[in-house]
KOLLOMAR-53102 format. One record per residue (C-alpha): residue number from 1; residue in three letters; x, y, z. Coordinates in steps of 0.1 Angstrom, whole numbers, plus 5000, padded with zeros to 4 digits. Each point is the difference from the previous one (the first is absolute). Example, Ala and Ser with C-alpha at 12.3 -4.5 7.8 and 13.67 -1.06 7.14 Angstrom:
<sites>
+-----+------+------+------+------+
! seq ! type !    u !    v !    w !
+-----+------+------+------+------+
!   1 !  ALA ! 5123 ! 4955 ! 5078 !
!   2 !  SER ! 5014 ! 5034 ! 4993 !
+-----+------+------+------+------+
</sites>
This chain:
<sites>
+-----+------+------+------+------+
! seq ! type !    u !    v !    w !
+-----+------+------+------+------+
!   1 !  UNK ! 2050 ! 3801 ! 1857 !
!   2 !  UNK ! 5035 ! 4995 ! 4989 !
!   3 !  UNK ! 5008 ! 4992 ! 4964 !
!   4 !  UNK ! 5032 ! 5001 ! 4989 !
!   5 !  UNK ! 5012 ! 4992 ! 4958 !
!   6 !  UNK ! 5020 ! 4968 ! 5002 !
!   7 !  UNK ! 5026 ! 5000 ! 4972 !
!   8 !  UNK ! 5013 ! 5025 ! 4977 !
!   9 !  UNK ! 5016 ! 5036 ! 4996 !
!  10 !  UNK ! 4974 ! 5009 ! 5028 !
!  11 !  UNK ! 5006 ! 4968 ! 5024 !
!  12 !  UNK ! 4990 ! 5007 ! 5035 !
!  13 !  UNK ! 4981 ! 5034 ! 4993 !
!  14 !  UNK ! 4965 ! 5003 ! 5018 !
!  15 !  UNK ! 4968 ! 5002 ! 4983 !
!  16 !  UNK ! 4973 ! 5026 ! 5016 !
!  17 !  UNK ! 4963 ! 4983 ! 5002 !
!  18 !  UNK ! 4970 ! 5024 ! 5007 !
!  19 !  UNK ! 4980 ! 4983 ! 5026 !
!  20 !  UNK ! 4968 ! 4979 ! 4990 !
!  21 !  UNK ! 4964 ! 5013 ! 5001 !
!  22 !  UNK ! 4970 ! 4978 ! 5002 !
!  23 !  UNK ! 4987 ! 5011 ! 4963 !
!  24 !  UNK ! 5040 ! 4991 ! 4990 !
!  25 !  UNK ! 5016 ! 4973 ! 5015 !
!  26 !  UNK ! 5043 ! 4994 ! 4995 !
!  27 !  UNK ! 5018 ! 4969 ! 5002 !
!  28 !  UNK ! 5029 ! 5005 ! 4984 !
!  29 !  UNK ! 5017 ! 4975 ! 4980 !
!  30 !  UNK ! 5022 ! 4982 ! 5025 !
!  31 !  UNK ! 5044 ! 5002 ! 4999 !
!  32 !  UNK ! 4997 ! 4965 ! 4994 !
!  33 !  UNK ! 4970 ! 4996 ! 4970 !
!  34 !  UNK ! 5021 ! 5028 ! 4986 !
!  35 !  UNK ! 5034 ! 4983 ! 5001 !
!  36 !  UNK ! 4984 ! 4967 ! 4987 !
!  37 !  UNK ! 4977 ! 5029 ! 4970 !
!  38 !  UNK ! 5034 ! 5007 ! 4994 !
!  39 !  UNK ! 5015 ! 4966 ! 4995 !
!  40 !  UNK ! 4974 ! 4987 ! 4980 !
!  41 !  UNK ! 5007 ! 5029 ! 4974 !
!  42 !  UNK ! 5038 ! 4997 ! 5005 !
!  43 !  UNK ! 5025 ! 5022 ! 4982 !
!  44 !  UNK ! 4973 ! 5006 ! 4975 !
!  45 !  UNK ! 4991 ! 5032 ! 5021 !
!  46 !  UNK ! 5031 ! 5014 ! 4986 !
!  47 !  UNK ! 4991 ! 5035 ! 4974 !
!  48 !  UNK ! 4960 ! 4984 ! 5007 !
!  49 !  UNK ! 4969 ! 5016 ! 5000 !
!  50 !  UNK ! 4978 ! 4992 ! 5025 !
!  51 !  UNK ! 4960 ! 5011 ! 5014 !
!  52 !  UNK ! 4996 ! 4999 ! 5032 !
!  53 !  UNK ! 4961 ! 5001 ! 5006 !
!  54 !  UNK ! 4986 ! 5004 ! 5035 !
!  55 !  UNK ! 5030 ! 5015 ! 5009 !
!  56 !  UNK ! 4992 ! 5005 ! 5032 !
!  57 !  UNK ! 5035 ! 5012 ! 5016 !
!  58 !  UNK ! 5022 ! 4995 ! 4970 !
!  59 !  UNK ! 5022 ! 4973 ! 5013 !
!  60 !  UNK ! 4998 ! 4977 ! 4972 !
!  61 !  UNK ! 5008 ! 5028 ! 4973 !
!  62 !  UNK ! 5025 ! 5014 ! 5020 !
!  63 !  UNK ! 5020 ! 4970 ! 5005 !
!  64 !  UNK ! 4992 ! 4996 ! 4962 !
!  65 !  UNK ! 5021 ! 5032 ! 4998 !
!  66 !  UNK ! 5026 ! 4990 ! 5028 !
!  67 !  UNK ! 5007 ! 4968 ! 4979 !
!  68 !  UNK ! 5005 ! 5018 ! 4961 !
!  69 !  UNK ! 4965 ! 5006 ! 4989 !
!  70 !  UNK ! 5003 ! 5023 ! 4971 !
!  71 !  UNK ! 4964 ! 5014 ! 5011 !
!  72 !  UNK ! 4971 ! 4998 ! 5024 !
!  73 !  UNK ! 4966 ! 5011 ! 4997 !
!  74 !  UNK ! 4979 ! 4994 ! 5031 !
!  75 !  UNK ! 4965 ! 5004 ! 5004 !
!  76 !  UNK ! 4981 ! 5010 ! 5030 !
!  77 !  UNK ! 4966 ! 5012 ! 5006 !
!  78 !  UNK ! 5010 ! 5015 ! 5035 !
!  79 !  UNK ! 5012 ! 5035 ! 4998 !
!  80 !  UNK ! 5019 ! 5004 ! 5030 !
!  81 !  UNK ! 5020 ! 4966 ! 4991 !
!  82 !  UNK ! 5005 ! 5012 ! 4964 !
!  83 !  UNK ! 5013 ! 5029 ! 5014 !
!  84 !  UNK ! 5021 ! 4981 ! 5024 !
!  85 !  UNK ! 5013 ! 4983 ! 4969 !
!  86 !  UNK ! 5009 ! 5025 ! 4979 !
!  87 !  UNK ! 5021 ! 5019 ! 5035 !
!  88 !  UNK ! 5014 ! 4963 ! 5004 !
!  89 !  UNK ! 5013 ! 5004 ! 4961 !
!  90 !  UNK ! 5015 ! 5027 ! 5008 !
!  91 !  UNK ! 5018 ! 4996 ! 5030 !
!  92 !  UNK ! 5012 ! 4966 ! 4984 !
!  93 !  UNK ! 5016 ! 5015 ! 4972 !
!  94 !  UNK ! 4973 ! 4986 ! 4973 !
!  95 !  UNK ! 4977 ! 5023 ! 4993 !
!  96 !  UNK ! 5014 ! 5003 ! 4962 !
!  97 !  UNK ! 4992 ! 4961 ! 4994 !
!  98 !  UNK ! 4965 ! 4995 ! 5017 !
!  99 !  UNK ! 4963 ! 5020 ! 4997 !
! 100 !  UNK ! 4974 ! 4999 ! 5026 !
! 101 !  UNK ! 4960 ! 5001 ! 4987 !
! 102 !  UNK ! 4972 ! 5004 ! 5026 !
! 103 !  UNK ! 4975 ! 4980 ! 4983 !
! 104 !  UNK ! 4983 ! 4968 ! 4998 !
! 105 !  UNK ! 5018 ! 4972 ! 4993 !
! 106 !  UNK ! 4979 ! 4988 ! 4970 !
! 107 !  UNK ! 4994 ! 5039 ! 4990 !
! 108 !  UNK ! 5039 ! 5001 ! 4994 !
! 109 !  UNK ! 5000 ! 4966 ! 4982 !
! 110 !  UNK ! 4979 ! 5022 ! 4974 !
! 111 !  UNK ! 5022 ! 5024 ! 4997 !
! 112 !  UNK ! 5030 ! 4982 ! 4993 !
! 113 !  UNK ! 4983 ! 4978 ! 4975 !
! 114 !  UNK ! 4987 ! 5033 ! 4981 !
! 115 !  UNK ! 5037 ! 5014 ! 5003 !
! 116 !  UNK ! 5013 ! 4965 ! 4986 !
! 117 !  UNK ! 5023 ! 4996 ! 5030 !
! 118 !  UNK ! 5016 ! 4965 ! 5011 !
! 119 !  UNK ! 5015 ! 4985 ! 5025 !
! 120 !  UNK ! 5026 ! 4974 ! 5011 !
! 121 !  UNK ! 4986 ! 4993 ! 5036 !
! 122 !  UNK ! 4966 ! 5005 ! 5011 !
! 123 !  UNK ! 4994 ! 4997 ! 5039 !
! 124 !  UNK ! 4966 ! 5001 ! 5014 !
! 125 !  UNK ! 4994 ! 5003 ! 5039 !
! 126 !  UNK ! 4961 ! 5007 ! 5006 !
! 127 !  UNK ! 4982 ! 4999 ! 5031 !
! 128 !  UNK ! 5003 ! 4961 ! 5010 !
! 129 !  UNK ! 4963 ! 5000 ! 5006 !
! 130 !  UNK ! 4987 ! 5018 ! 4964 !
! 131 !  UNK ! 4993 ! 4986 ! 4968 !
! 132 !  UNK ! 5022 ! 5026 ! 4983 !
! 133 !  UNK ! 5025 ! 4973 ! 4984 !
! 134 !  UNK ! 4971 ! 4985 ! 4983 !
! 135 !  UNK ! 4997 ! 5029 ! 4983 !
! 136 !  UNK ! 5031 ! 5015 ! 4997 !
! 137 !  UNK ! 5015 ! 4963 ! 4983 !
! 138 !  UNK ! 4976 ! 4998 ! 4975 !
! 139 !  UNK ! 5005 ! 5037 ! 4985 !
! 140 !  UNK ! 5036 ! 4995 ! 5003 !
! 141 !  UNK ! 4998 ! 4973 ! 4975 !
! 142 !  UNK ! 4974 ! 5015 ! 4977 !
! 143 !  UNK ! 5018 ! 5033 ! 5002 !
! 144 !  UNK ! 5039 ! 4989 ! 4989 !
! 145 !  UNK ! 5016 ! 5020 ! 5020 !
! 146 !  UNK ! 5029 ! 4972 ! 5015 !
! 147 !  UNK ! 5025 ! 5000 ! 4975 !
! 148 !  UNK ! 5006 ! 4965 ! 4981 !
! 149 !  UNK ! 5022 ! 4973 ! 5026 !
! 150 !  UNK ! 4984 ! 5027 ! 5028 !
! 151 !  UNK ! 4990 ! 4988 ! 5037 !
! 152 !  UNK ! 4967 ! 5007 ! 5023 !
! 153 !  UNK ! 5006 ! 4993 ! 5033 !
! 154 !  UNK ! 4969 ! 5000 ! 5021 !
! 155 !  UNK ! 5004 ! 5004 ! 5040 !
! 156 !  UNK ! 4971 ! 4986 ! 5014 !
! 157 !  UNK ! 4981 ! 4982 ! 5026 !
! 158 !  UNK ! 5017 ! 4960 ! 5005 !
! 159 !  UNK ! 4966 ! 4988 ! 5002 !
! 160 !  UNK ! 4983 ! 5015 ! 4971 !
! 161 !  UNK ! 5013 ! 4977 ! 4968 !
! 162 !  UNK ! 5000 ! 5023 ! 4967 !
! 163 !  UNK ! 4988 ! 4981 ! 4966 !
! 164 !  UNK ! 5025 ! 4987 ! 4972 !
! 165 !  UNK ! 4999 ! 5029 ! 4979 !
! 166 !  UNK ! 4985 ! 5034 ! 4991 !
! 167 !  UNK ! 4996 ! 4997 ! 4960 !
! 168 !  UNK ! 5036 ! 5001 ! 4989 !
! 169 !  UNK ! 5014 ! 4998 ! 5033 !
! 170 !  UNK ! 5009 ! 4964 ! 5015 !
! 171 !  UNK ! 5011 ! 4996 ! 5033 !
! 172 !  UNK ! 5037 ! 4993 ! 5007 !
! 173 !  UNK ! 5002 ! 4989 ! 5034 !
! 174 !  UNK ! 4988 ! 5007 ! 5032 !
! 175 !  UNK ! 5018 ! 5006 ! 5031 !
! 176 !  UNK ! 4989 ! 5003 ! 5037 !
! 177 !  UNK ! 5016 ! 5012 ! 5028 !
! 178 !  UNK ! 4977 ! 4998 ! 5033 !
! 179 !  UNK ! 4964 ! 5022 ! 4997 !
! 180 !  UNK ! 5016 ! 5015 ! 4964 !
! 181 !  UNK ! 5001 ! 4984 ! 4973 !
! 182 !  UNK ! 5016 ! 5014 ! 4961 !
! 183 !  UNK ! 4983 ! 4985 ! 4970 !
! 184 !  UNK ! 5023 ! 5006 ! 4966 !
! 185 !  UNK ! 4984 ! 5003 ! 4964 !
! 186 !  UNK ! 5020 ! 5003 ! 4968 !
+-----+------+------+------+------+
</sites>
């Protein structure tokens, strides 16, 4: 699999994916739902925060990073890609603007609520075929951890249509692009 960061101080650089396992399946985000992730947040990612659940590889926090993020914190429940991660971090030059937690995603959505942490950009990038974004939504609304004017971005199957809102959060606009499709909530 060859991923590669699209624009930024690390244009061009290759991503490292650890191969899928039955229990674990990757689909990394695609160069092309990440350019458009990208344009739908615009020059906004600029000194940003951003949580990058189901990390998976990285790519979208990394290319976060490449573009100005001011920091990452990505969340993976798979140790060997959290490790991967962290290396990638490293190697990249970022390791002083991002964290890595091996955990579940809602588990960390706890934490950072109890810690008071915000953010500017959530991204979320389950599993296409679990029901973790119906979960995950709804606690990121009841928890207020997206900072006021803040953006979810929810990669997810084109098929599957997510509701209207989650509480406090009202959809912004949906976008598809093939099998994917990205929901935004404000």
């Amino acid at each position: 699999m060859d991923l590669r960061i699209t624009a930024g101080s690390a244009k061009g650089r290759r991503l490292r994916a650890v191969a899928a396992s039955g229990r674990s399946p990757l689909r990394p985000t695609a160069s092309k739902v990440r350019e458009a992730v990208f344009n739908i947040i615009g020059p906004g990612i600029e000194g940003a925060r951003l949580l990058d659940l189901y990390a998976g590889t990285g790519a979208v926090g990394f290319e976060a990073l490449s573009r100005g993020a001011g920091f990452v914190v990505f969340v993976e429940i798979n140790p060997r890609r959290v490790e991967l991660i962290l290396r990638t971090g490293l190697e990249l030059g970022f390791s002083a603007r991002m964290e890595a937690h091996r955990m579940r995603a809602l588990e960390y959505l706890g934490h950072a609520a109890g810690r008071g942490e915000g953010f500017d950009f959530i991204f979320l990038d389950p599993s296409y075929s679990s029901d973790e974004l119906a979960m995950a939504l709804p606690f990121i609304a009841a928890q207020g951890i997206l900072e006021e004017g803040g953006l979810v971005i929810a990669e997810h199957d084109s098929k599957r249509l997510l509701p209207e809102s989650w509480g406090p959060l009202k959809l912004k606009k949906r976008y598809l692009y093939g099998d994917t499709a990205l929901t935004t909530y404000r």
